[in-house]
DRENDO-1510 file (C-alpha; in Angstrom, 1 decimal, always signed):
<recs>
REC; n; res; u; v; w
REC; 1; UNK; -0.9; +9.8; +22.6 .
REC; 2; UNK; -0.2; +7.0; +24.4 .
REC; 3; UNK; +1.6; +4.0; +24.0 .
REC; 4; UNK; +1.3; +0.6; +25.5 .
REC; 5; UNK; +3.7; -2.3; +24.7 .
REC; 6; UNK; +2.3; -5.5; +25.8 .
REC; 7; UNK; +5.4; -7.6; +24.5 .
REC; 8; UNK; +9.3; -6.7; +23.5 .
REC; 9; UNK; +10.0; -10.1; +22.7 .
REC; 10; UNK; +13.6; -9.8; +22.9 .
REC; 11; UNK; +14.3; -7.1; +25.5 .
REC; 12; UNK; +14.6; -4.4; +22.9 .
REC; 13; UNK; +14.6; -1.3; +25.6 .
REC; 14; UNK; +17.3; -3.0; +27.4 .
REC; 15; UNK; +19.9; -4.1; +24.9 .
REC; 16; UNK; +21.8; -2.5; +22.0 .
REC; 17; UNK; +20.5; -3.1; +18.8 .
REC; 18; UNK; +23.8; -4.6; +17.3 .
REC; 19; UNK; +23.7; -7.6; +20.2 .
REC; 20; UNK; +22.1; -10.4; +18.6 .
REC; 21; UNK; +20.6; -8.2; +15.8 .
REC; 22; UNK; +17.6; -10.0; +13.9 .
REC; 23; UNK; +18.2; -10.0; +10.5 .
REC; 24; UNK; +14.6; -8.8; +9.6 .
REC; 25; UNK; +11.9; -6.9; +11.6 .
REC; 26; UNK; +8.2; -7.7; +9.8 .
REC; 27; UNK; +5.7; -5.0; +10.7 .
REC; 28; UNK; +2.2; -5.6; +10.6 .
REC; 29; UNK; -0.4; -2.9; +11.0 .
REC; 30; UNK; -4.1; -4.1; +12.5 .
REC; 31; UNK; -6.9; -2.2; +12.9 .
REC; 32; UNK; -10.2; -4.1; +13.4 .
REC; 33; UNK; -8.8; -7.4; +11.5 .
REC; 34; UNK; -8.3; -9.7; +14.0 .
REC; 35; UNK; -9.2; -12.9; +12.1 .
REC; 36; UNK; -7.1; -11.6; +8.8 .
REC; 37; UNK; -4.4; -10.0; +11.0 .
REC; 38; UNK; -4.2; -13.7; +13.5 .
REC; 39; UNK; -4.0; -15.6; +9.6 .
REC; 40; UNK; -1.1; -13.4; +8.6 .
REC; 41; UNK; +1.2; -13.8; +11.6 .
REC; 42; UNK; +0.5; -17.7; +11.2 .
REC; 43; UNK; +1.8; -17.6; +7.7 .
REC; 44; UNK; +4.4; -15.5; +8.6 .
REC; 45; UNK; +5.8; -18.0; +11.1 .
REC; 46; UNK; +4.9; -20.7; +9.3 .
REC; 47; UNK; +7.3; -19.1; +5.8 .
REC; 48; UNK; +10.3; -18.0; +8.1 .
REC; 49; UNK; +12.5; -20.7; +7.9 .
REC; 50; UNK; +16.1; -19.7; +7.5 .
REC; 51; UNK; +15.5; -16.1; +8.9 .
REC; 52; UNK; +16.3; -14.8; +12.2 .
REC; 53; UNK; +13.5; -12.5; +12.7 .
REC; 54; UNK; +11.4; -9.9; +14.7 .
REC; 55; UNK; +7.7; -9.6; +14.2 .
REC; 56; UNK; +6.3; -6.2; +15.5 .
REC; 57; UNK; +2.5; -5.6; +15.5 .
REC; 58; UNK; +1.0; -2.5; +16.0 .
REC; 59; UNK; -2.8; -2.6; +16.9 .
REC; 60; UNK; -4.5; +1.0; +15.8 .
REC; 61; UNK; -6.7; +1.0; +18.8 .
REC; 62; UNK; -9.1; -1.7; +17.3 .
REC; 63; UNK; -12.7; -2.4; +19.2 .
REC; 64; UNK; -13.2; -6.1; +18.0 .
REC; 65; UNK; -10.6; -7.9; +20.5 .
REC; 66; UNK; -8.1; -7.9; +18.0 .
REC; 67; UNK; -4.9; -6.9; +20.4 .
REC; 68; UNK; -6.0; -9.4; +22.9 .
REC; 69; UNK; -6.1; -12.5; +20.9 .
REC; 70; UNK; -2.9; -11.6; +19.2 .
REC; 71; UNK; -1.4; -11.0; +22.8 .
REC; 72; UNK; -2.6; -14.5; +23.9 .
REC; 73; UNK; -2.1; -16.3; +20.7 .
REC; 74; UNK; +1.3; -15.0; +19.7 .
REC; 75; UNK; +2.9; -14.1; +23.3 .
REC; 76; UNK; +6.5; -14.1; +21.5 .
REC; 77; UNK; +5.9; -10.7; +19.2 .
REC; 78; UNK; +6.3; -7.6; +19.9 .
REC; 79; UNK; +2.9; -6.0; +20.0 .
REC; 80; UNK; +2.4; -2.1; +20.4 .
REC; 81; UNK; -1.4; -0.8; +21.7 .
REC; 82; UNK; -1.9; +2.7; +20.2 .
REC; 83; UNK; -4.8; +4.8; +22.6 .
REC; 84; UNK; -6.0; +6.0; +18.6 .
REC; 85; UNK; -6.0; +4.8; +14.9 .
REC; 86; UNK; -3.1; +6.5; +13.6 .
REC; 87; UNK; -3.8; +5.5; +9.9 .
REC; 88; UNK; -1.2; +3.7; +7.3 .
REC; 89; UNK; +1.8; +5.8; +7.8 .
REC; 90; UNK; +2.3; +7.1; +11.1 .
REC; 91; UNK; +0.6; +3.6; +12.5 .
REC; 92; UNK; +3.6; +2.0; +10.7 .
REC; 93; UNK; +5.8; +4.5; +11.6 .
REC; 94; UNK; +5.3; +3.9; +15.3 .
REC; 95; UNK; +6.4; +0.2; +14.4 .
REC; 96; UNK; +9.7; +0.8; +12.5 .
REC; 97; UNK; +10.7; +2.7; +16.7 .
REC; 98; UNK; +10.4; -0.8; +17.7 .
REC; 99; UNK; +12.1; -2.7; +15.0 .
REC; 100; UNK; +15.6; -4.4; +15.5 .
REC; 101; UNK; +16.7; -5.8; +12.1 .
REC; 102; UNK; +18.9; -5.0; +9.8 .
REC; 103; UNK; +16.4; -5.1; +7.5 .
REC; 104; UNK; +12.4; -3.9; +7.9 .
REC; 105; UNK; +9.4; -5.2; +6.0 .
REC; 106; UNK; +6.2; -3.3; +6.0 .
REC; 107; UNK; +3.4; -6.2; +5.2 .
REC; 108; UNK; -0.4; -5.7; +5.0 .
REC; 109; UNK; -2.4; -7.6; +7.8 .
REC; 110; UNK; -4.8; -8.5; +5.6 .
REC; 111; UNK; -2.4; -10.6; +3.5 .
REC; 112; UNK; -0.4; -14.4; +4.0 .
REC; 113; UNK; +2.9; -14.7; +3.5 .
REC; 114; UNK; +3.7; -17.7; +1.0 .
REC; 115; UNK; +6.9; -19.6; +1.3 .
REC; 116; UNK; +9.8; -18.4; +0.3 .
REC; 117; UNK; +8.7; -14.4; +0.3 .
REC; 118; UNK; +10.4; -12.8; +3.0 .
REC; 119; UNK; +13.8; -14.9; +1.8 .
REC; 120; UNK; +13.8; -13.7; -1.8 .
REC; 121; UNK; +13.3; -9.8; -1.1 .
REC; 122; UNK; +16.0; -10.6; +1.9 .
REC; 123; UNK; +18.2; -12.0; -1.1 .
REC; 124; UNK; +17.9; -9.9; -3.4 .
REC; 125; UNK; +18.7; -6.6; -1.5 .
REC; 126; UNK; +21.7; -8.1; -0.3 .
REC; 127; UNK; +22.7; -9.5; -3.9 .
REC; 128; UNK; +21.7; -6.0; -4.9 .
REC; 129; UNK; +23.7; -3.7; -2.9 .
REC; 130; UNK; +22.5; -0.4; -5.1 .
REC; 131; UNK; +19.0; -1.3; -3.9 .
REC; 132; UNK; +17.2; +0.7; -1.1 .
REC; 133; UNK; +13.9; -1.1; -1.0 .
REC; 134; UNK; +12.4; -4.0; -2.7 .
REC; 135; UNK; +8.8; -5.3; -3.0 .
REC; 136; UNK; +7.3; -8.1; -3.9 .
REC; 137; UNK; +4.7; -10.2; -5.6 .
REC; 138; UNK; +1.0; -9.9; -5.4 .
REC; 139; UNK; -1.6; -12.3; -5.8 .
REC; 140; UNK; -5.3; -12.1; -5.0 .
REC; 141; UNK; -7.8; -14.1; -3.6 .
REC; 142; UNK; -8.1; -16.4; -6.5 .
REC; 143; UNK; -3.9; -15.9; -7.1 .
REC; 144; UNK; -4.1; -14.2; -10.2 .
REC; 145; UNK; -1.1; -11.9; -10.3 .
REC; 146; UNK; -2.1; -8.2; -9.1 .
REC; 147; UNK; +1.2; -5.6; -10.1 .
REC; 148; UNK; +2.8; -4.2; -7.4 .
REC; 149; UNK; +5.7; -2.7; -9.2 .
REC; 150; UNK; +4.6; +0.5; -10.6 .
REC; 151; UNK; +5.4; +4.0; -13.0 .
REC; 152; UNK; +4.8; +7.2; -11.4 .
REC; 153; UNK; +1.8; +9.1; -12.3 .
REC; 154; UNK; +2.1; +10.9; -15.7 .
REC; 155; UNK; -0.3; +12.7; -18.2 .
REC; 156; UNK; +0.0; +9.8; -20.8 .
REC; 157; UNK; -1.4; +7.3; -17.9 .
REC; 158; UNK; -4.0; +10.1; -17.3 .
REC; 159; UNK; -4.9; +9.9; -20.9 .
REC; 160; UNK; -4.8; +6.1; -20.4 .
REC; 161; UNK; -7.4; +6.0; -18.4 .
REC; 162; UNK; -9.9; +9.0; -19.8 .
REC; 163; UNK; -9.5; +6.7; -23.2 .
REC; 164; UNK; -10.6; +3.8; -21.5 .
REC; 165; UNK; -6.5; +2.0; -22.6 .
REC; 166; UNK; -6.3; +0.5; -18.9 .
REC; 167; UNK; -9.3; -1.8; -19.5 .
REC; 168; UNK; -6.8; -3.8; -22.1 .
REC; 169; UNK; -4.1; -4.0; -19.5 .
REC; 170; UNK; -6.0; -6.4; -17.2 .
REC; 171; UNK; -7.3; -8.4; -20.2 .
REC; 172; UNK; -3.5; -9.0; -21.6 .
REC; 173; UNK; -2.8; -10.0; -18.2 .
REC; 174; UNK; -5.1; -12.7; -17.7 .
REC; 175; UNK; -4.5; -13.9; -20.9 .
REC; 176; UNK; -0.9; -14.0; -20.0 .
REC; 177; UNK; +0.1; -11.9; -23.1 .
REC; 178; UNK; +3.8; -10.4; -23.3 .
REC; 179; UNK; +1.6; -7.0; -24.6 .
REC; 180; UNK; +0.8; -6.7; -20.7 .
REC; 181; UNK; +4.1; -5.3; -19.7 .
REC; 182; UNK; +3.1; -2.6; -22.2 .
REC; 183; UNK; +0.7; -1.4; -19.2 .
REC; 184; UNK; +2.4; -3.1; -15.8 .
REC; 185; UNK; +5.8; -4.4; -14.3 .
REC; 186; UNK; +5.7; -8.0; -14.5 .
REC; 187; UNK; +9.0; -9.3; -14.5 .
REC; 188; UNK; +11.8; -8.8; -11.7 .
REC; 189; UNK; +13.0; -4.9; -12.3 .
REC; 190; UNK; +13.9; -1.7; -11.0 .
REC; 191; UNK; +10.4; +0.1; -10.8 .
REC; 192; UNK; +9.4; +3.7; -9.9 .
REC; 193; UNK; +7.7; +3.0; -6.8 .
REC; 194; UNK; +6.0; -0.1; -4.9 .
REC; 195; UNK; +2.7; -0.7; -3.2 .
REC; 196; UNK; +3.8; -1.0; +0.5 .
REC; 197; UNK; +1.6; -3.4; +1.2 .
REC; 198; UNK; +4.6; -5.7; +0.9 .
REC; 199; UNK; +8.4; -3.9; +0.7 .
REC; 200; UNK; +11.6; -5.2; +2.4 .
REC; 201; UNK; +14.0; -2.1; +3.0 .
REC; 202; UNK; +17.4; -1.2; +4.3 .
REC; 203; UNK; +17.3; +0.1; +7.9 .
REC; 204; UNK; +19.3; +2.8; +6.9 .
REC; 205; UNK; +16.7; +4.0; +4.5 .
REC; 206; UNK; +14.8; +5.5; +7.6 .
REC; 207; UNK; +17.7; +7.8; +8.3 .
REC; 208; UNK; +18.5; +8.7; +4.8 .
REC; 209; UNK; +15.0; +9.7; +3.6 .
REC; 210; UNK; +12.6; +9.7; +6.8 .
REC; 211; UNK; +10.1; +7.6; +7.2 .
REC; 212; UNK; +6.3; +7.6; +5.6 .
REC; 213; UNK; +4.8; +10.5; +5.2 .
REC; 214; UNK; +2.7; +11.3; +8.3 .
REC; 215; UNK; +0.7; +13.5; +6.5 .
REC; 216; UNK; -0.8; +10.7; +4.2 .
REC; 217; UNK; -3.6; +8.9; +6.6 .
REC; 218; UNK; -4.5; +6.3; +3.9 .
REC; 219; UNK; -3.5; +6.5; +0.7 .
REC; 220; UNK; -0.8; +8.4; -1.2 .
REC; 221; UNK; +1.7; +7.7; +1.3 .
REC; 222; UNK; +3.4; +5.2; -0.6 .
REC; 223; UNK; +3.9; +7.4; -4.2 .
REC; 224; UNK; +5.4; +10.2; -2.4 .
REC; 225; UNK; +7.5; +8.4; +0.0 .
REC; 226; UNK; +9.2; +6.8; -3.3 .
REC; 227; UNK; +9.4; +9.8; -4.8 .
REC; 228; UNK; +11.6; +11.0; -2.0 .
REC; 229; UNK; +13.4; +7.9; -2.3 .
REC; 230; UNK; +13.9; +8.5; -6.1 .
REC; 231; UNK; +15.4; +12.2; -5.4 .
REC; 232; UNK; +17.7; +11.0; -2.9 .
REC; 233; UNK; +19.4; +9.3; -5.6 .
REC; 234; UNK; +18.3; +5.8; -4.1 .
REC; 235; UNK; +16.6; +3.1; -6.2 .
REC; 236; UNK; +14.0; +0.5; -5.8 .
REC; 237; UNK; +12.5; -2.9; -7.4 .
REC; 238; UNK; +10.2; -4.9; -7.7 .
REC; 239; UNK; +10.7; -9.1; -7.1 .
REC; 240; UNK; +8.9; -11.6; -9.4 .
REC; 241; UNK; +8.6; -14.7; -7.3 .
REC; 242; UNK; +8.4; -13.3; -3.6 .
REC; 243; UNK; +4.5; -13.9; -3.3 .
REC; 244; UNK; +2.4; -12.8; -0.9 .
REC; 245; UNK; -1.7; -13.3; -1.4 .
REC; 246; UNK; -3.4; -10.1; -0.9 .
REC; 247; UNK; -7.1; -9.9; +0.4 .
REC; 248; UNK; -7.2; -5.8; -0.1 .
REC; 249; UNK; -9.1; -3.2; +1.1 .
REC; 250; UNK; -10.0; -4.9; +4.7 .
REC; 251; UNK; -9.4; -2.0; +6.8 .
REC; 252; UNK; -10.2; +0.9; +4.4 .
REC; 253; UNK; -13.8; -1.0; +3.4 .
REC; 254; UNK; -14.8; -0.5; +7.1 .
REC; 255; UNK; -13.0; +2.8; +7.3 .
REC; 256; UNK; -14.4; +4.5; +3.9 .
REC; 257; UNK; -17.1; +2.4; +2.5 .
REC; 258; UNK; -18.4; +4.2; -0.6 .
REC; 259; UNK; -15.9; +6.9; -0.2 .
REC; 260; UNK; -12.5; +5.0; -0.7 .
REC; 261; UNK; -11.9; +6.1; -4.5 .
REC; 262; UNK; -12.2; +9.7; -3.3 .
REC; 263; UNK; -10.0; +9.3; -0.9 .
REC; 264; UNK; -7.6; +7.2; -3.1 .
REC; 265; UNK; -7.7; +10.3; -5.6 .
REC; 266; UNK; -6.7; +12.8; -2.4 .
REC; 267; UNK; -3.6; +10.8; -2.3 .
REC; 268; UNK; -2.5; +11.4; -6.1 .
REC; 269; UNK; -3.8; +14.9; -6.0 .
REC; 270; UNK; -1.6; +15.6; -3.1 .
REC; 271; UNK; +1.6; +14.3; -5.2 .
REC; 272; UNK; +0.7; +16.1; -8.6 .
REC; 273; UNK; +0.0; +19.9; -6.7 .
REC; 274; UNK; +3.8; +18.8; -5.3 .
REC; 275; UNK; +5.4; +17.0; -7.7 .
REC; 276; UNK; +3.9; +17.3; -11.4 .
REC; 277; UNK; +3.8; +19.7; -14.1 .
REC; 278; UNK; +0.7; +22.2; -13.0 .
REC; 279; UNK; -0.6; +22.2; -16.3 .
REC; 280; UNK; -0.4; +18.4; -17.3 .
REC; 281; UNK; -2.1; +16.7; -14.4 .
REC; 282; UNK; -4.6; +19.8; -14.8 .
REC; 283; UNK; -5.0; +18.3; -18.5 .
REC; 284; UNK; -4.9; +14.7; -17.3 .
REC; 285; UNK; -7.6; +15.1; -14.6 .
REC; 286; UNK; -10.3; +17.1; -16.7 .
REC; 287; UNK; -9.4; +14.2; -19.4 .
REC; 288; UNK; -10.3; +12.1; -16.9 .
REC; 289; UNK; -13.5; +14.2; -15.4 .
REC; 290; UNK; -15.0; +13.7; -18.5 .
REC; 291; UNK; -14.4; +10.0; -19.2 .
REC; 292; UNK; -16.5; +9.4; -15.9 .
REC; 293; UNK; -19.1; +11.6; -16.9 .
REC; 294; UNK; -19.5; +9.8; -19.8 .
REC; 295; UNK; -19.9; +6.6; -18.1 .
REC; 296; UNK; -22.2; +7.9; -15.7 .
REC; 297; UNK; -24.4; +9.0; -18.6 .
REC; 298; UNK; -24.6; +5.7; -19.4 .
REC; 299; UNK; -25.6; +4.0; -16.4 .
REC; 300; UNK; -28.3; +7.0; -16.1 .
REC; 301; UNK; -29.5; +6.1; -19.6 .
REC; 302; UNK; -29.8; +2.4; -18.6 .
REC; 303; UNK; -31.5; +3.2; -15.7 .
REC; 304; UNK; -33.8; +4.9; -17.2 .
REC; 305; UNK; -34.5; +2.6; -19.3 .
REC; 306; UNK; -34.6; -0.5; -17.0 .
REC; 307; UNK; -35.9; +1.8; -14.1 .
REC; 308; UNK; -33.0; +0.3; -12.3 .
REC; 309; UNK; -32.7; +2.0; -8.8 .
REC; 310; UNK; -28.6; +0.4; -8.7 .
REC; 311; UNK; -28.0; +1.8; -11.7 .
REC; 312; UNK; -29.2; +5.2; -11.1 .
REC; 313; UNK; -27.1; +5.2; -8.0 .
REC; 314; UNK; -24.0; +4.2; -10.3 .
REC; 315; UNK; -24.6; +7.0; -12.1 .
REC; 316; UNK; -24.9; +9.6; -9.4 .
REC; 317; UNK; -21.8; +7.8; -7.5 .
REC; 318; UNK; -20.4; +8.4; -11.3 .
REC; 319; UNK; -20.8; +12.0; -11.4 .
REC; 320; UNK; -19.8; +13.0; -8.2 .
REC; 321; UNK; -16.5; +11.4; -8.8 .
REC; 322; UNK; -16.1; +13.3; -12.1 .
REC; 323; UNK; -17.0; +16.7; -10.2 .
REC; 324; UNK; -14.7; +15.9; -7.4 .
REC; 325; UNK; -11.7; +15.7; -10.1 .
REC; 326; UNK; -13.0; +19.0; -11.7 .
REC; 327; UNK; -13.3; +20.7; -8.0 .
REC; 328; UNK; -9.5; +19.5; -8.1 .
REC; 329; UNK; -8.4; +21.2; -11.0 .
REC; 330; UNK; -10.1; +24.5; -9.5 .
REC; 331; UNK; -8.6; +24.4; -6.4 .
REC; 332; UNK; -11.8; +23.8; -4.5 .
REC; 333; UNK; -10.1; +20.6; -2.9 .
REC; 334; UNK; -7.2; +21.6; -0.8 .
REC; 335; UNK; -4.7; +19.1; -1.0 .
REC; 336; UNK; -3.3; +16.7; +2.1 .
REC; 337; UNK; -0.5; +19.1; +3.2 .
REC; 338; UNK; +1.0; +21.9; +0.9 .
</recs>
């Protein structure tokens, strides 16, 4: 693989890192989002104030221009060409070689920065000393809060799910009912593990832990990187009041189209053949096999009966997805990396 690095900004290759050391390095990942990706370093700049700070941007060998307007539009950043698309984690790994600050922030191109975001996590690990990484708020499109802070996967979330319990999570929420932290982490805490799609970390943590997971290409990186972070002794959080606005799924939509959930579920399935009990996820995932059989069975049955073509397709999308957990369980799906 090569590597092409249109800009070093500040002369990076030809200076020690403790001269003039930033005090964050944001690292954005593109790959075919140029109008997103071009939004996202504008609100970055725009948020900044107060910060001495690095932006690196590495461009996953996109075909829609993307690399070249952010070269001509944003000469001052460092921007690293890959010759391939090198997925989440080793795409973002690439960035961190390039990164000067004291501390990194992974942050999702398809996302804008809102003021104040960047400063809080910065904050708060250094009022926090004890914290490795911190991540911060989410909102979507319409800024409704989206939790970011999350449990690790467990059979009673498993169960959760097969019993249909996480549809009340997302109504308490936008109702704005205390009984939502019963499902999600809504107030500033330490958490299990974080979406990356916004984290500030400790440099450090690179050297302690390792970076992502290169065998994760999308999805599941993030769970088991924590994990590692978690059995090193290290701790993590998640910041109310460090929002970002998160447009989701930009890259992955074009990447996986109907298949994203599938992948999605590699990810977890990776982390419970390493990391959970080999019964209890076996338990949790046939729980769950059958809760999406059921459903499917009834978007077959209202097909039917509406001889609706969509729905049909619902229901066959539906039962694949329950067979592919079931394949899981039988070891018919070989997991990321053993």
């Amino acid at each position: 693989m090569s590597i092409a690095v249109e800009q070093l900004g500040t002369e990076l290759r030809s200076r020690d890192v403790a001269d003039n050391q930033p005090q964050v390095s944001i690292v954005v990942l593109n790959w075919n989002t140029r109008d997103v990706t071009l939004q996202c370093l504008e609100s970055i700049k725009q948020t900044l104030s107060g910060l001495s700070a690095q932006i690196v941007v590495v461009d996953n060998h996109s075909s829609d221009q993307s690399a070249e307007a952010i070269a001509a539009l944003h000469p001052d950043i460092c921007l690293v060409r890959s010759d391939k698309n090198l997925g989440f984690a080793r795409g973002n790994n690439l960035g961190f070689r390039y990164a000067q600050g004291k501390y990194l922030v992974m942050l999702n191109s398809d996302t804008v920065v809102l003021p104040g975001a960047v400063q809080r996590l910065i904050e708060y690990l250094d009022e926090h000393p004890e914290i490795a990484a911190a991540g911060g708020q989410h909102l979507n499109r319409e800024r409704e809060f989206v939790p970011s802070g999350l449990r690790f996967p467990s059979l009673w979330v498993d169960l959760g799910v097969a019993m249909g319990m996480n549809k009340l999570g997302p109504l308490m929420l936008r109702k704005n009912l205390r009984l939502a932290r019963l499902w999600y982490v809504v107030d500033t805490q330490e958490v299990d593990w974080l979406s990356n799609s916004f984290v500030a970390f400790r440099r450090e943590l690179l050297d302690q832990v390792g970076p992502l997971p290169e065998e994760f290409f999308l999805y599941g990186e993030d769970v088991e990187w924590y994990w590692r972070i978690r059995e090193a002794g290290l701790r993590v959080a998640y910041v109310h009041g460090a929002p970002i606005i998160h447009f989701e799924n930009e890259s992955s939509h074009q990447l996986y189209q109907n298949d994203k959930y599938f992948r999605y579920l590699d990810g977890f399935y990776t982390f419970a053949w390493r990391h959970r009990n080999p019964l209890t996820w076996r338990l949790g995932w046939l729980a769950k096999a059958l809760h999406w059989s059921l459903m499917g069975l009834r978007w077959h049955i209202r097909a039917l009966r509406a001889k609706d073509e969509t729905a049909l397709e619902q229901a066959r999308w539906l039962i694949s997805f329950s067979r592919y957990h079931v394949n899981q369980v039988l070891g018919r799906v070989a997991p990321l990396a053993l």
